[in-house]
C-alpha positions as CSV (number, residue, x, y, z in Angstrom):
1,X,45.1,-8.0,7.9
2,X,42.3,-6.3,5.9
3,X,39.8,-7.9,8.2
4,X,41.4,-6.4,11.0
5,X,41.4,-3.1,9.4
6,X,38.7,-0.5,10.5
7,X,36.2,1.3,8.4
8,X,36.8,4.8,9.6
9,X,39.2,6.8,12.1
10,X,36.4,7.0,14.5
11,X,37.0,3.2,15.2
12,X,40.4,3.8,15.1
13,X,40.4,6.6,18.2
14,X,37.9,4.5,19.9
15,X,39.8,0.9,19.7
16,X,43.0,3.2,21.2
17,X,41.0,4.6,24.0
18,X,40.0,1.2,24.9
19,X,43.1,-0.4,24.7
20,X,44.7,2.5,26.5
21,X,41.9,2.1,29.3
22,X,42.2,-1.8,29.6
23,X,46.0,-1.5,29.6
24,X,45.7,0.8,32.9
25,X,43.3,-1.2,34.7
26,X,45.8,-4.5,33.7
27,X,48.4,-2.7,35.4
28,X,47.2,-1.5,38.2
29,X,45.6,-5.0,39.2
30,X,49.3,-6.5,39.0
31,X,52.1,-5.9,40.3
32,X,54.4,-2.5,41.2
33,X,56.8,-1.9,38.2
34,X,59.1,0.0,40.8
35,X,58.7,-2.1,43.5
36,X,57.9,-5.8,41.7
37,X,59.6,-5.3,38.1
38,X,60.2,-9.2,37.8
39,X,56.7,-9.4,38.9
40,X,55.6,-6.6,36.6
41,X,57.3,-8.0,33.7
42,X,56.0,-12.0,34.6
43,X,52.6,-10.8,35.1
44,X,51.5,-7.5,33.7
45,X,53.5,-7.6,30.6
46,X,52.2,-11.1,29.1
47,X,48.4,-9.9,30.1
48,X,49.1,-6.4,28.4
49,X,50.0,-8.4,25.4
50,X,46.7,-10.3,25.4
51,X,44.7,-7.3,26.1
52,X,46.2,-6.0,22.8
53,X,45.3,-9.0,20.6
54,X,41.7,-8.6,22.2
55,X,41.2,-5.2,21.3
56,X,42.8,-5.5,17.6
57,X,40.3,-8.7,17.1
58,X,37.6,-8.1,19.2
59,X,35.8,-5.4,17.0
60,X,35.5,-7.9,14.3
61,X,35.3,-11.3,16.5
62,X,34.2,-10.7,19.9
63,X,34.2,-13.8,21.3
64,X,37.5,-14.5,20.2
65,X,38.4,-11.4,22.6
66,X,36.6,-13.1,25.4
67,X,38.5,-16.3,25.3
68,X,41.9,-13.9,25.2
69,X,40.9,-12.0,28.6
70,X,39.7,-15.1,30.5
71,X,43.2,-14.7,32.9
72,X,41.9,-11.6,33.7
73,X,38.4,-12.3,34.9
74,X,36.4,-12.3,38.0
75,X,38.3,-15.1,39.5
76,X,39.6,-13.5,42.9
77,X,36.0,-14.0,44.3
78,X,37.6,-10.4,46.6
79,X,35.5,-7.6,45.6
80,X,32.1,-7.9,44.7
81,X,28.9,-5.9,43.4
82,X,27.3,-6.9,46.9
83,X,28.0,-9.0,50.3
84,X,25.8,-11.0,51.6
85,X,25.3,-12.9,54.8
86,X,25.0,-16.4,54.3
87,X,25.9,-18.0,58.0
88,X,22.6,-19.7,58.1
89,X,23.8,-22.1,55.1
90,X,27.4,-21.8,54.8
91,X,30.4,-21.3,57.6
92,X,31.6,-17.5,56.0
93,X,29.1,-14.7,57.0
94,X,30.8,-12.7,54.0
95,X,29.7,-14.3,50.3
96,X,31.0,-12.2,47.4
97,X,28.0,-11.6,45.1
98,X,29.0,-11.0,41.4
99,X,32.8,-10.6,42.1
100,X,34.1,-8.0,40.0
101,X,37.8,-6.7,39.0
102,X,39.2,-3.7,37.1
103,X,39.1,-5.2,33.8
104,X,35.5,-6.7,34.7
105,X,33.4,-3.9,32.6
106,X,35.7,-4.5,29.5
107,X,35.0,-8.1,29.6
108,X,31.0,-7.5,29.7
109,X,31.6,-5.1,26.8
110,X,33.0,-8.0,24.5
111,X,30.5,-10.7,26.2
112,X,27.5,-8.1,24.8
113,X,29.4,-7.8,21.7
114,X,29.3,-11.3,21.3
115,X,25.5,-11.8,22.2
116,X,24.9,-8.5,19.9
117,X,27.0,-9.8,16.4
118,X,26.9,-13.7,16.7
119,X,24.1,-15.7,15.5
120,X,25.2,-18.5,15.5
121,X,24.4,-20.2,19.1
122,X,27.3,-23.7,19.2
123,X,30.3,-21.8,19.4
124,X,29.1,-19.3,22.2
125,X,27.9,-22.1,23.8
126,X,31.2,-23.5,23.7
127,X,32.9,-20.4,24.5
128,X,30.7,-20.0,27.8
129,X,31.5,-24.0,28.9
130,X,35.3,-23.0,28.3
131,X,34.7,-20.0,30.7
132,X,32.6,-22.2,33.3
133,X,35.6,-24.5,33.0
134,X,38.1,-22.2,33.9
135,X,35.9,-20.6,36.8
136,X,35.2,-24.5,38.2
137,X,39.3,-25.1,37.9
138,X,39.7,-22.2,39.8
139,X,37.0,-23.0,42.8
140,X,38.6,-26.6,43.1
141,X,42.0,-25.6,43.3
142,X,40.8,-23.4,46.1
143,X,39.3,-26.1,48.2
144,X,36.1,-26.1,46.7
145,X,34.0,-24.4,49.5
146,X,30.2,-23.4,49.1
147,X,31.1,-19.7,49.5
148,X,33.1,-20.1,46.5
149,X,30.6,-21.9,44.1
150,X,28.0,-19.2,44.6
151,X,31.0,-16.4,44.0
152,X,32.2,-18.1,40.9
153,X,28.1,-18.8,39.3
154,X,27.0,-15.3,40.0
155,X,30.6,-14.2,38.5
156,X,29.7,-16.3,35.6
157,X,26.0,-14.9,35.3
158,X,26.5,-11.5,35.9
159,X,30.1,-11.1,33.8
160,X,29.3,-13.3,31.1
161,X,25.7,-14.7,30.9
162,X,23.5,-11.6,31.2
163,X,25.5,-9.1,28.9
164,X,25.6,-11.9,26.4
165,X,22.2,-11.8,26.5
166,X,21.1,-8.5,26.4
167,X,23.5,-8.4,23.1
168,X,21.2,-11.2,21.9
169,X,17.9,-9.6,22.7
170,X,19.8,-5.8,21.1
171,X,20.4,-7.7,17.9
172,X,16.7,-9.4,18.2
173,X,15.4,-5.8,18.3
174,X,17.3,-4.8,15.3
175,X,16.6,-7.4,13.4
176,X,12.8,-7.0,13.8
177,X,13.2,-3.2,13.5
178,X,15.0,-3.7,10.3
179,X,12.6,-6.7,8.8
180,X,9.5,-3.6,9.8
181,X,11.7,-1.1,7.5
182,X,12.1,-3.6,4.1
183,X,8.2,-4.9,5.0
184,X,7.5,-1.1,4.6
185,X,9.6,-0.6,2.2
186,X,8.2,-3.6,0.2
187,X,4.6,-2.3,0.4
188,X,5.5,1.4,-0.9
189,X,7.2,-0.6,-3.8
190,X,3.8,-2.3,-4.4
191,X,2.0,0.8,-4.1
192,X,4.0,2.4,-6.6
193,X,3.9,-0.5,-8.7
194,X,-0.1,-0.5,-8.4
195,X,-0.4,3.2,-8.8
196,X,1.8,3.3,-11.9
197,X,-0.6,0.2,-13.2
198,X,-3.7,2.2,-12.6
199,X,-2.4,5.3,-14.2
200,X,-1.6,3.1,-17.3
201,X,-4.6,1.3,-17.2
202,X,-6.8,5.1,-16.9
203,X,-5.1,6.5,-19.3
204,X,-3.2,4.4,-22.1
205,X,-6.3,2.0,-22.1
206,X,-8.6,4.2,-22.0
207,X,-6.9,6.1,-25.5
208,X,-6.4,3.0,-26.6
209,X,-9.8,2.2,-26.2
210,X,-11.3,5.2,-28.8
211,X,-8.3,4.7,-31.0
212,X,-9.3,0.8,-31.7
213,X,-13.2,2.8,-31.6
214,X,-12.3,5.6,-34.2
215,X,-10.3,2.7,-36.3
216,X,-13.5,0.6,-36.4
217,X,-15.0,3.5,-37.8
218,X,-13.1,4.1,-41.0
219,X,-13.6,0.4,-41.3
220,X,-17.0,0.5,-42.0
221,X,-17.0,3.8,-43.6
222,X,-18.1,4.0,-47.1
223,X,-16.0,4.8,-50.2
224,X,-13.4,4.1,-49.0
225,X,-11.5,1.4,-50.9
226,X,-10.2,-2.0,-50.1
227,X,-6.6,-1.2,-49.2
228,X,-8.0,1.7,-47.3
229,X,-10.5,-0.9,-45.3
230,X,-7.7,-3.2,-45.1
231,X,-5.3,-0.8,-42.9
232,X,-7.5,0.3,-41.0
233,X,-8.9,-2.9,-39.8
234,X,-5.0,-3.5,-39.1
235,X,-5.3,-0.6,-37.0
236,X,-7.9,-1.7,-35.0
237,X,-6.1,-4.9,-34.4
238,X,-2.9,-3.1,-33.5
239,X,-5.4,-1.0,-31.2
240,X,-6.3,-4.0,-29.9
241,X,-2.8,-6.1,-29.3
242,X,-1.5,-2.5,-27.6
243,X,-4.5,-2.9,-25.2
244,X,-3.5,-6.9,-24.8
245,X,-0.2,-5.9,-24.0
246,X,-0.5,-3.2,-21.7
247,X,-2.7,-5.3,-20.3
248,X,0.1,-8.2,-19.3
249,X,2.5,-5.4,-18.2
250,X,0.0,-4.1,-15.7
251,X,-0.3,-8.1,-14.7
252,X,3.3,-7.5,-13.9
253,X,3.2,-4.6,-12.3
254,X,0.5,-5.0,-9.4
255,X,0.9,-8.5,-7.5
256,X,-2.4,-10.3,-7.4
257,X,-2.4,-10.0,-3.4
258,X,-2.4,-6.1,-3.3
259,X,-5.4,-4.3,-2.9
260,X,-6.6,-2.6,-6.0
261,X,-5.3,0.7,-6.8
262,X,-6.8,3.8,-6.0
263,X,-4.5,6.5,-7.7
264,X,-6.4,9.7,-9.4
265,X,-7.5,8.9,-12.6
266,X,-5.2,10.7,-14.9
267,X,-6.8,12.9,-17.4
268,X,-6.9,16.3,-19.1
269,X,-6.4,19.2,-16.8
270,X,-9.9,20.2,-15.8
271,X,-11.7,17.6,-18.0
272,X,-15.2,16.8,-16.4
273,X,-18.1,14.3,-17.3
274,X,-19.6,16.1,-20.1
275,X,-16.0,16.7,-21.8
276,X,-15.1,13.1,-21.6
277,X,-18.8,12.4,-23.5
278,X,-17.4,14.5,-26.2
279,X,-14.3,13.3,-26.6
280,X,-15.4,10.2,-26.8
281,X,-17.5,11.0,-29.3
282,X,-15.7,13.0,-31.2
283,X,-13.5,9.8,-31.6
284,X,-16.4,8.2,-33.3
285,X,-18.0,6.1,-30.4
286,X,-22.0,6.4,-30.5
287,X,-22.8,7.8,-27.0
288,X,-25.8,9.4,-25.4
289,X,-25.4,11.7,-22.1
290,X,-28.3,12.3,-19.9
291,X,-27.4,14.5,-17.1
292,X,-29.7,15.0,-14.1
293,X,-29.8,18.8,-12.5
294,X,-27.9,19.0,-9.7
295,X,-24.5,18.4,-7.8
296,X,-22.6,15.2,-10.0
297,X,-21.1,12.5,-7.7
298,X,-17.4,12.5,-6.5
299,X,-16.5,9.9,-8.9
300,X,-18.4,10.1,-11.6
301,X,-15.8,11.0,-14.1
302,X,-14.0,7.8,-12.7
303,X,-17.1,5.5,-13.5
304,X,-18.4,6.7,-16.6
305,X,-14.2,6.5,-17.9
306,X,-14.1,2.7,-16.9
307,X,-17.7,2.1,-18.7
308,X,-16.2,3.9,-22.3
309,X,-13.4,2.1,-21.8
310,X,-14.4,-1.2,-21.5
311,X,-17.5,-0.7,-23.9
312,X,-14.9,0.5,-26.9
313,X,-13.1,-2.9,-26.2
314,X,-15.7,-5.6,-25.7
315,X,-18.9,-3.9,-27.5
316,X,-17.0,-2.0,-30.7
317,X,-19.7,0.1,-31.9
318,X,-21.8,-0.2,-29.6
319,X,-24.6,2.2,-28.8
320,X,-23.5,3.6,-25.4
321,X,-25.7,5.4,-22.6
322,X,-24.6,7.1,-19.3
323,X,-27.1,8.8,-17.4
324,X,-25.2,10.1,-14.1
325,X,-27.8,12.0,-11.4
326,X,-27.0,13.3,-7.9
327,X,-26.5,9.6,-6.2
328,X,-26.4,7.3,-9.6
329,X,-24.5,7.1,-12.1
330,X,-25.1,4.2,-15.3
331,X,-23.0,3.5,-18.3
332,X,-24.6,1.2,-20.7
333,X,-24.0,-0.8,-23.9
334,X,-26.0,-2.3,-26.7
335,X,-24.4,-5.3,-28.9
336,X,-21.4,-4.8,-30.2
337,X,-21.5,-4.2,-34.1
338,X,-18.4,-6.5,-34.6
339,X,-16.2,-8.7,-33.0
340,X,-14.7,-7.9,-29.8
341,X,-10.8,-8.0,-29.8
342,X,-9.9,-7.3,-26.2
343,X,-10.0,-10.5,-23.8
344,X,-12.2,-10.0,-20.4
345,X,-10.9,-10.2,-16.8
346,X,-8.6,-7.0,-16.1
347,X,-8.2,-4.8,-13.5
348,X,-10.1,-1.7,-14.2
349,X,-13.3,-2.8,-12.4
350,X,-11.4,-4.3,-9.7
351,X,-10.1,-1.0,-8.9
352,X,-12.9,1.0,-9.5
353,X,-15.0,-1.4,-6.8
354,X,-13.1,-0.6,-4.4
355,X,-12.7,3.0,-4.5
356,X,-16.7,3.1,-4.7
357,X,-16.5,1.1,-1.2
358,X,-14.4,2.8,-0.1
359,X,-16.5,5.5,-0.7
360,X,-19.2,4.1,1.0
361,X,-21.3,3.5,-2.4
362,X,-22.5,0.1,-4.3
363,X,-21.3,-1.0,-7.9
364,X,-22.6,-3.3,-10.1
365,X,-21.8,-4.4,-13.3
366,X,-23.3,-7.8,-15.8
367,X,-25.3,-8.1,-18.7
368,X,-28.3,-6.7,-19.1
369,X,-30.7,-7.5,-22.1
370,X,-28.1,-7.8,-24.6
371,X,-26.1,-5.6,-23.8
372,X,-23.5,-4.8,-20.5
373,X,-24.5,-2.1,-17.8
374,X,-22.2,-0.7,-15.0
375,X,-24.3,1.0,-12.3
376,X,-22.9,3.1,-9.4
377,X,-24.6,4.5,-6.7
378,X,-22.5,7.0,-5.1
379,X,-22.7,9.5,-2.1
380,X,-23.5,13.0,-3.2
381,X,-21.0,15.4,-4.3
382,X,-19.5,17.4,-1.9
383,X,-18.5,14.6,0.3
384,X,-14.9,14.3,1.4
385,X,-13.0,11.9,-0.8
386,X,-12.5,8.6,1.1
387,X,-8.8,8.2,-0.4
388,X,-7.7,11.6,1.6
């Protein structure tokens, strides 16, 4: 019984509108009550009872309402949708085309239903040779005349066949609408996923980055003594497993088939090229800033970042250079003064290529003497930003 219960008293009020209007069209194609009652009662009363069962199941199984209102379809072959002539192939002038009854519309409803909420294909197919069974009994026991055949197939085509299948191709639709919303929904979850990964990657790493730099340089500071050397070389490593770390939970976040992420780079309110220098520096890493007159490229700040970033993890201590100039900008490193404790390969250069395509510039990046450079050549400032 709780299958057969429905969700809201909207369904309710509908179902009881269309049983009240099948029950009326049941009764007026039978016999007068007043006039017939034994008729009535033989007739009209037993069909009443199966148009009830059809609309108490038929919400939930459709088909299973079709079978039920098979005595009440187009099988009278007296009205139809349209007459047509056919005295050139068969002895009646007057062929029924698509014969239809009072109860014909409510049996097209459940046929679409069906087509519309049943996947499966075996038990309509069964369903419809039950109904072309019923429709062939009832040409044969009428003589079997031509006239008869085509009323009964275009009976079965247009009453059974064609709102079956426009329920088919309704569900089709839906289904491919509905795959469309979880694709997009999928790929603003990836989006997300990347931009939170670049964010983390721009700005944990990056602070990361001068705190494994600034811990390197208490290391090698003198007076210090050797407890003092010892925890701060365990900073450094700590510095360095952080990065490591963040490192595999940006793996996790950003699928290796999405395109890089181009999220702002998070920083300080209001923080340009020249205050990132400092800060850098002030956190102990040896940098030199040459910067040209004139308007600085749109993502300078987003290059020069990367190159401090990845020269505090691979080259600690490390002399660093950036000279940035209206369509260049150049971040590089000398040796590093002790062993590198970050492993290569992440994502920050990945990203960072393809917003400078994006932007329409060139970036490369390799060794250079014996040291690493990462060279940018930009459009000028001023530009519109290509992620906008």
């Amino acid at each position: 019984m709780k299958r057969l219960r429905r969700d809201s008293p909207r369904q309710v009020v509908y179902d009881l509108l269309l049983w009240a209007g099948l029950c009326v069209f049941v009764a007026a194609m039978g016999p007068d009550p007043f006039k017939d009652p034994a008729g009535f009662g033989l007739v009209t009363v037993p069909r009443i009872g199966l148009a009830t069962v059809a609309v108490l199941v038929g919400r939930r199984w459709p088909m299973a309402a079709l079978v039920l209102l098979l005595p009440m379809g187009p099988w009278q072959f007296s009205e139809g949708f349209a007459t047509v002539d056919l005295s050139w192939l068969l002895p009646r002038r007057n062929v029924k085309i698509l014969p239809l009854l009072a109860t014909s519309p409510f049996i097209m409803w459940y046929a679409y239903l069906t087509g519309r909420r049943l996947a499966a294909i075996m038990p309509a197919l069964v369903a419809f040779c039950l109904i072309a069974l019923v429709g062939v009994t009832v040409v044969l026991s009428r003589g079997g005349d031509l006239a008869l055949w085509v009323s009964m197939v275009t009976a079965l085509v247009g009453t059974y066949l064609v709102p079956y299948l426009l329920g088919v191709l309704r569900r089709k639709l839906l289904q491919q609408r509905r795959q469309a919303r979880l694709s997009a929904e999928a790929q603003a979850r990836l989006r997300e996923r990347a931009r939170i990964a670049r964010d983390m990657h721009d700005s944990l790493g990056h602070d990361l980055a001068l705190i494994a730099v600034r811990a390197a340089g208490l290391e090698l500071a003198p007076g210090l003594a050797a407890a003092q050397v010892k925890a701060a070389g365990e900073l450094r490593l700590a510095a360095a497993d952080a990065t490591e770390r963040l490192r595999q939970i940006i793996g996790l976040l950003r699928e290796d088939a999405d395109a890089a992420p181009l999220s702002p780079v998070l920083s300080p309110a209001g923080e340009d090229v020249s205050e990132l220098v400092r800060r850098a520096a002030d956190s102990g890493l040896p940098i030199t800033l040459d910067l040209a007159p004139g308007p600085v490229p749109a993502l300078a700040r987003a290059v020069v970042q990367e190159g401090l970033t990845n020269a505090a993890k691979h080259a600690p201590g490390a002399t660093v250079e950036v000279l940035i100039s209206e369509r260049r900008v150049r971040v590089r490193n000398g040796p590093p003064r002790s062993r590198p404790t970050a492993r290569p390969g992440g994502l920050g250069l990945a990203g960072l290529r393809e917003r400078v395509r994006l932007a329409g510039g060139l970036l490369t990046a390799g060794p250079a003497g014996d040291g690493f450079e990462l060279a940018v050549t930009l459009p000028p400032a001023g530009e519109e930003d290509p992620r906008t």
